[in-house]
N, C-alpha and C positions, 0 to 999 in steps of 0.2 A: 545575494544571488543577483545575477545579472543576467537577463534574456531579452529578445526583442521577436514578438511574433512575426513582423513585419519582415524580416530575415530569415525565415524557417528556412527557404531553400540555400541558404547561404550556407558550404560546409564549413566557412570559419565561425559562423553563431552557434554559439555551445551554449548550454546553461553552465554559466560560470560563477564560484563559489570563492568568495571573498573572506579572507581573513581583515576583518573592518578597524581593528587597531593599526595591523601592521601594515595592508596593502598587499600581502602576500597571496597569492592564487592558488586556491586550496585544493580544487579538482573543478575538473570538465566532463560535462554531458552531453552525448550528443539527444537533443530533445527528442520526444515523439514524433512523430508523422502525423497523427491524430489527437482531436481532444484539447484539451485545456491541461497545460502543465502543470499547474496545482492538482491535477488529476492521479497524479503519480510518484509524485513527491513529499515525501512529509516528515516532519523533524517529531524525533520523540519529545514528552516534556519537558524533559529537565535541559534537552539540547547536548545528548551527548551521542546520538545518533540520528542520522538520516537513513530513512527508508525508501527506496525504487522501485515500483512493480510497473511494468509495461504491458501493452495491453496485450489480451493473448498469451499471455507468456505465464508457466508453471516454475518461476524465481518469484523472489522478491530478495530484491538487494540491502543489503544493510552494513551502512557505513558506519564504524566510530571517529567522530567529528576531530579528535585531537589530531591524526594524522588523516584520514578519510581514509583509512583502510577498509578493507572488505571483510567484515569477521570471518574469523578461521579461515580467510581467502576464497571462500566459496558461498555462493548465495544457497538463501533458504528453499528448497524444493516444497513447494505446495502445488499436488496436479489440479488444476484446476483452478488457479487462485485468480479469483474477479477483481478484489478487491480489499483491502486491511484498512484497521484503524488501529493507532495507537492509543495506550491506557492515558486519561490524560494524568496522573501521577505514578504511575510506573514504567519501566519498563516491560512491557508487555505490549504483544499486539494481536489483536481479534482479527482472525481473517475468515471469507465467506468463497468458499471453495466450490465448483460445480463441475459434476462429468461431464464433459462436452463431448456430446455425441450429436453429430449434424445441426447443430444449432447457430445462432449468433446471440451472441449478449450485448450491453450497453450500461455503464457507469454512469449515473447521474449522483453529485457529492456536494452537499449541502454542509453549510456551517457543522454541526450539532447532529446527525447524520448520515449514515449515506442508503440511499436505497438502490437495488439491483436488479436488472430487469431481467429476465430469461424467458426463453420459449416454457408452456406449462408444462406439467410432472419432470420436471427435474430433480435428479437426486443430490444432495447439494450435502456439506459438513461445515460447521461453524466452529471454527476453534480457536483458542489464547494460548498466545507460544512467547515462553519465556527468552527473552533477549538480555545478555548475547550468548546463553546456553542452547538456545535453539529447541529447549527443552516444551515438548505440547503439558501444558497445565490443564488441559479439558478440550474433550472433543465430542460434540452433540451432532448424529447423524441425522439428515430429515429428510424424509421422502415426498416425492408430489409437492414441490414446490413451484412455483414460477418465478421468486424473484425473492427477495428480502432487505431488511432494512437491519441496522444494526445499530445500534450508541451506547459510549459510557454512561453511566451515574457519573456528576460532576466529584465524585473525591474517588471514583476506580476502582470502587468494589462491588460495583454488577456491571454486568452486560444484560443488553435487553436484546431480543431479534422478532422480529416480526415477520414473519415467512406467509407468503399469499401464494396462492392457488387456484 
């Protein structure tokens, strides 16, 4: 990947995606407006997807990396969607959804996990959606929340969430 913050208002700085053997240009982004770009971008483990959620926005993109198509050419509708992590050895990705009704939120994303800030009693759902089936594998509804935090187990067979109030 190639970006330069220093250029954000620049409309030729795209985050750009390099094929590193060949030199070949694999696809272009036009970045955030906001935030920190690792904010939004993240490769599954094994590297055979890349995943794009923007902020505000009830998509999350997901690319498969051989050509960078956009699975079934249509991104994942999740209303609500603050923020996903990928399984770190599966495909899968845990995402932390919330109604947004008159509110603002804020992504703060740490190594190892990410925590979610929200106005309090938010109604929020946390779920693992299988990729590139798009298929939901569990969906855990919680009420009265304010924010939550979420992380793998390092071999991808729990999810923890931690939901404050």
């Amino acid at each position: 990947m190639v970006y330069s913050m220093m250029l954000r208002d620049n409309p030729d700085n795209n985050l750009k995606i390099f094929n590193v053997f060949t030199g070949e240009l694999k696809k272009n982004f036009i970045p955030p407006k906001h935030g920190d770009i690792q904010d939004y971008f993240t490769w599954a483990s094994d590297g055979t997807y890349l995943a794009l959620c923007r902020p505000k926005s009830n998509k999350l993109h997901v690319y498969e990396t051989e050509q960078f198509g956009l699975i079934d050419n249509k991104p994942v509708e999740l209303p609500g969607l603050a923020a996903f992590e990928w399984n770190p050895v599966k495909n899968h990705i845990a995402c932390y959804c919330e109604v947004r009704a008159h509110r603002t939120w804020t992504i703060y994303i740490w190594v190892q996990w990410i925590l979610f800030q929200a106005q309090a009693n938010t109604p929020a759902e946390i779920s693992i959606i299988d990729i590139p089936s798009r298929n939901r594998i569990r969906a855990v509804r919680v009420q009265t929340v304010s924010g939550a935090r979420i992380f793998w187990q390092k071999a991808g067979q729990y999810l923890a969430a931690y939901t404050g109030n």
